[in-house]
N, C-alpha and C positions, 0 to 999 in steps of 0.2 A: 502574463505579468506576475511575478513573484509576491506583490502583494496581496494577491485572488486566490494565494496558498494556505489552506487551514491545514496544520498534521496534528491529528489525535494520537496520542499516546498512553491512552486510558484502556483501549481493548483489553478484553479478557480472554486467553486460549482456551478454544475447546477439546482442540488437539493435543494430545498429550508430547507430539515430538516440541513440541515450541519449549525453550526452556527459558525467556528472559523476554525481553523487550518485543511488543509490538507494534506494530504501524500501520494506519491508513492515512491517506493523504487525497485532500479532497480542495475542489475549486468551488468558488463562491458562485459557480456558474454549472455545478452541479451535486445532485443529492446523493449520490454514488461514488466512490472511492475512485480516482483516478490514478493512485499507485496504493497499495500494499505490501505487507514482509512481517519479519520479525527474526527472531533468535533462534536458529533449529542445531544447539549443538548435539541431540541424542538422532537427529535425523539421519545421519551417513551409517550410524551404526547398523542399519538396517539391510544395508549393503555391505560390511564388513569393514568399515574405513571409519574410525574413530575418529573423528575430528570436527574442532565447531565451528560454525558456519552462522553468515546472517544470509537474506537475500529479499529479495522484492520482484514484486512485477507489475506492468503498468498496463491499465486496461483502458488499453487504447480506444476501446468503441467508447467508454465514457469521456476520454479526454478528448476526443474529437467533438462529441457531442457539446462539451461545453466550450471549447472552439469556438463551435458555431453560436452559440447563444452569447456567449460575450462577444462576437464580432454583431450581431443582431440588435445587441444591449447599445453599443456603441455607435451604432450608424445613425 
């Protein structure tokens, strides 16, 4: 449910490739990030390919996990 959606956008990089915007994205049905990302335009450089970039990834063991606790919450 899109309401059970909290996104912080207050992180701070510790990695120096990140150069703008962060994200984690978290359910009210867990204390764990169930996606994260942010801004990597100094990232490709690293590989030879100038270009900026956003991207994310979703850590599916926590969004499963909280799945199951709001299906538990709800029954």
């Amino acid at each position: 449910d899109k309401d059970n959606i909290i996104f912080d956008l207050c992180k701070v990089p510790r990695q120096s490739y990140y150069t703008g915007i962060l994200i984690n994205c978290y359910s009210y049905y867990s204390a764990q990030p169930i996606l994260s990302g942010g801004r990597y335009d100094n990232l490709l450089n690293y590989f030879d390919n100038n270009v900026p970039s956003i991207g994310f990834v979703y850590h599916l063991n926590n969004v499963m996990n909280a799945i199951t606790k709001e299906r538990e919450a709800n029954d």
